[in-house]
C-alpha positions, 0 to 999 in steps of 0.5 A: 353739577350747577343743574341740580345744585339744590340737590347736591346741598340737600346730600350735604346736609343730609351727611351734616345732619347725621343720615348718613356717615358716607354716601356716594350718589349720581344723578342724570337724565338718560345717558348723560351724567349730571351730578356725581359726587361722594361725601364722607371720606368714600370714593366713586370706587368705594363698595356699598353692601346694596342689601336689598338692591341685590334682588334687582341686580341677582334674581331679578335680571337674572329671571329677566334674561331666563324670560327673554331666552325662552327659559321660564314664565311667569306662570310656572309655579313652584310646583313645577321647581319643587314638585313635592312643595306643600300643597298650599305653595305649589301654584305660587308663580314666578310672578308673585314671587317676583311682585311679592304677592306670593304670601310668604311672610315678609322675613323670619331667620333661616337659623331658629329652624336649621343650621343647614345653609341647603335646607333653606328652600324647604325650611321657607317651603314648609313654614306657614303663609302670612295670606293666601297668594295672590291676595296681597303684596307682602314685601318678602325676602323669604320669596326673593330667597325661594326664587334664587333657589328656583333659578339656581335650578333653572340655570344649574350654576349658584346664584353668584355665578349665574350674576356674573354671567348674565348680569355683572359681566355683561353690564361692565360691572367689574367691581361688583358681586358677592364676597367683596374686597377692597375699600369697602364702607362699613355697616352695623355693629355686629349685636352679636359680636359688638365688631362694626361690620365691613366686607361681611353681607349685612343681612342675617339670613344672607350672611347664613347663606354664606353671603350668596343669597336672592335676598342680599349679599352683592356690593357696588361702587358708585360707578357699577351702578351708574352704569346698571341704573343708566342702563334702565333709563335708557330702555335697556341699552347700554353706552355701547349701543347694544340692549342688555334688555329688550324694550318688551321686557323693561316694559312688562317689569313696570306694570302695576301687578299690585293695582288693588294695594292700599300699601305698594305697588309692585311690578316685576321685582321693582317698586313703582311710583305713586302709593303714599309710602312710595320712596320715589317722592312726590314729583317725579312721574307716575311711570317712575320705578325703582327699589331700595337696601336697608343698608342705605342704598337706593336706584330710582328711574322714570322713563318719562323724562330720563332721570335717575338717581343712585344713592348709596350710603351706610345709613345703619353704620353704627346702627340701624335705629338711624331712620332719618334716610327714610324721609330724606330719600323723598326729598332727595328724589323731589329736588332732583325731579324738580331740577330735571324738570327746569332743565328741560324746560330751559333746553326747549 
C-alpha cells in the first residue's frame, strides 16, 4: 500500500469531502495488486450497480469472443440482423455501433414510446438519428441497446445468459451478473417513488428492460473486477496463464476509431486516452483506455506501463446532482500514474 499512499489519501478525502458515501477501489501495475482498500462501510465483496461499465463486461466482451470465433465482423451492418431496418439504419455497422459513431441519439426513454420490453429494437430502430453515421461519435446507450439486441440474435440466448457464458464464468467472476443478491450498495432515491434504490438496476431504460440490458444492468464487487480489469493489463491473460482474449483482439479495441473527434476518441466499446474530456487524467499514457458508470464506477489500463485502476463507488446515492466524482477520478487516476511511474523507476 505504501506504493501509492498518495492516492489512498486522496480517496479518503474524497469519501470526507462528500464524492462519494462508499467506494471499493484497486490499483496495480499487471498482474500484482498494490493498494486495495473500501472506504464507507463496503466490503471487497459489496456489490456496485457498474451502470454503464456493463457494456464492456456484456456486449462488449460478448461481441469480442463473436469476433474471434468467426461469428461476426465489424462490417456487418444492422441490415444484415434486421433486414427490414429503415433505410437510413440499415448500413450501420458493428463497428460504429461499438465506437458510437452510429448516429444514434445519445439516450431517450424506452416507455414515452411502448410499454413492450420486446419492441425495444424497433422503437430505437424507427426513431430519428442525431447525425448521419459515421460523421461523429455520440455516446449512445440506445446503440449499445441495439447492439445487445444484435448479439442476442447471433448467439440465440438473452443477454444475461450469453455473459455468463462467455464472460463471467470464464473470467471467475462469481458474484457478478444481472438480478444481484447480497450486500448490495444502494443508489439514487427513486423520483418516482421517493425509496432509495438498492439491488434494483439504476438505469431507467435497463430497469424497463427488466434489469438485462446492452446498456446497464450488471453488478461487481471489488474483487470480480480486479480480476476482469487485471485481465486487460495483462494483454488478455488471466493468473492462470490462459488468454481469456487473444492479443489480436485487445489490439483492435484500442485503435483510436474517432481520430477526427474534438470530443472523444472512441475504440471498439472503450474510451481512449488523450481528448481533453477524457476521465483517464493527464499522466497516464497516450495508449491508456477504459470507461465509466454513471453510478460512480470506473476501470481504467495502460498497457504501456501495466497499470490499472478500479474505482467503484455509489457517487449518485442519494442523488445524482453529486458531480464531484467527475474532477476526482482525473485526479485519482494522475496520483496513481505518477506512483507507478516512481516505481519503476526505483525498481531500475
Amino acid at each position: 500500500m505504501d506504493a501509492f499512499r498518495q492516492t489512498d489519501s486522496l480517496l479518503q478525502q474524497g469519501l470526507e469531502q462528500g464524492a462519494y458515501p462508499s467506494a471499493a477501489v484497486a490499483v496495480g501495475i499487471g498482474p500484482r495488486v498494490y493498494l486495495k482498500k473500501c472506504y464507507g462501510g463496503c466490503t471487497e465483496h459489496t456489490l456496485f450497480d457498474i451502470a454503464s461499465l456493463s457494456k464492456i463486461l456484456g456486449p462488449t466482451m460478448i461481441a469480442f469472443r463473436f469476433l474471434e470465433d468467426g461469428l461476426l465482423r465489424l462490417y456487418d451492418t444492422v441490415g444484415d440482423f434486421f433486414p427490414d431496418a429503415p433505410e437510413d439504419k440499415k448500413a450501420i455497422t458493428i463497428l460504429q455501433l461499438m465506437s458510437h459513431t452510429g448516429g444514434f441519439p445519445a439516450h431517450f426513454f424506452l416507455s414515452d414510446h411502448t410499454s413492450d420490453p420486446a419492441e425495444a429494437a424497433w422503437v430505437i430502430l424507427e426513431h430519428p438519428l442525431a447525425l448521419a453515421p459515421g460523421t461523429a461519435p455520440v455516446y449512445s446507450c440506445m446503440g449499445y441497446i441495439l447492439l445487445g439486441r444484435i448479439l442476442e440474435k447471433i448467439g440465440g440466448a438473452p443477454l444475461d445468459a450469453l455473459a455468463e457464458r462467455l464472460v463471467f464464468h470464464p473470467l471467475g467472476m462469481a458474484h457478478t451478473g444481472y438480478h444481484p443478491d447480497g450486500d448490495i450498495a444502494p443508489t439514487e432515491l427513486d423520483p418516482a417513488t421517493g425509496r432509495l434504490l438498492q439491488g434494483i438496476v439504476h438505469d431507467e431504460n435497463a430497469r424497463f428492460l427488466g434489469g438485462i440490458s446492452g446498456n446497464a444492468g450488471v453488478f461487481s464487487d471489488l474483487n470480480d473486477m480486479i480480476r476482469f480489469t487485471k485481465m486487460l493489463a495483462c494483454d488478455g491473460r488471466q493468473d492462470n496463464g490462459s488468454h481469456y482474449l487473444s492479443p489480436a483482439m485487445l489490439n483492435a479495441a484500442r485503435i483510436n476509431r474517432t481520430p477526427d473527434s474534438r470530443g472523444e476518441f472512441r475504440g471498439l466499446g472503450f474510451n481512449l486516452a488523450g481528448s481533453p474530456r477524457c476521465f483517464l487524467g493527464d499522466l497516464i499514457s497516450p495508449r491508456a483506455y477504459g470507461h465509466t458508470g454513471f453510478t460512480g464506477t470506473s476501470i481504467a489500463v495502460d498497457p504501456e506501463t501495466g497499470l490499472w485502476v478500479v474505482l467503484l463507488t455509489n457517487r449518485v446515492c442519494p442523488t445524482r446532482a453529486n458531480t464531484q466524482l467527475v474532477r476526482m477520478r482525473s485526479l485519482i487516476h494522475n496520483t496513481a500514474a505518477a506512483e507507478a511511474s516512481r516505481l519503476a523507476a526505483h525498481n531500475q
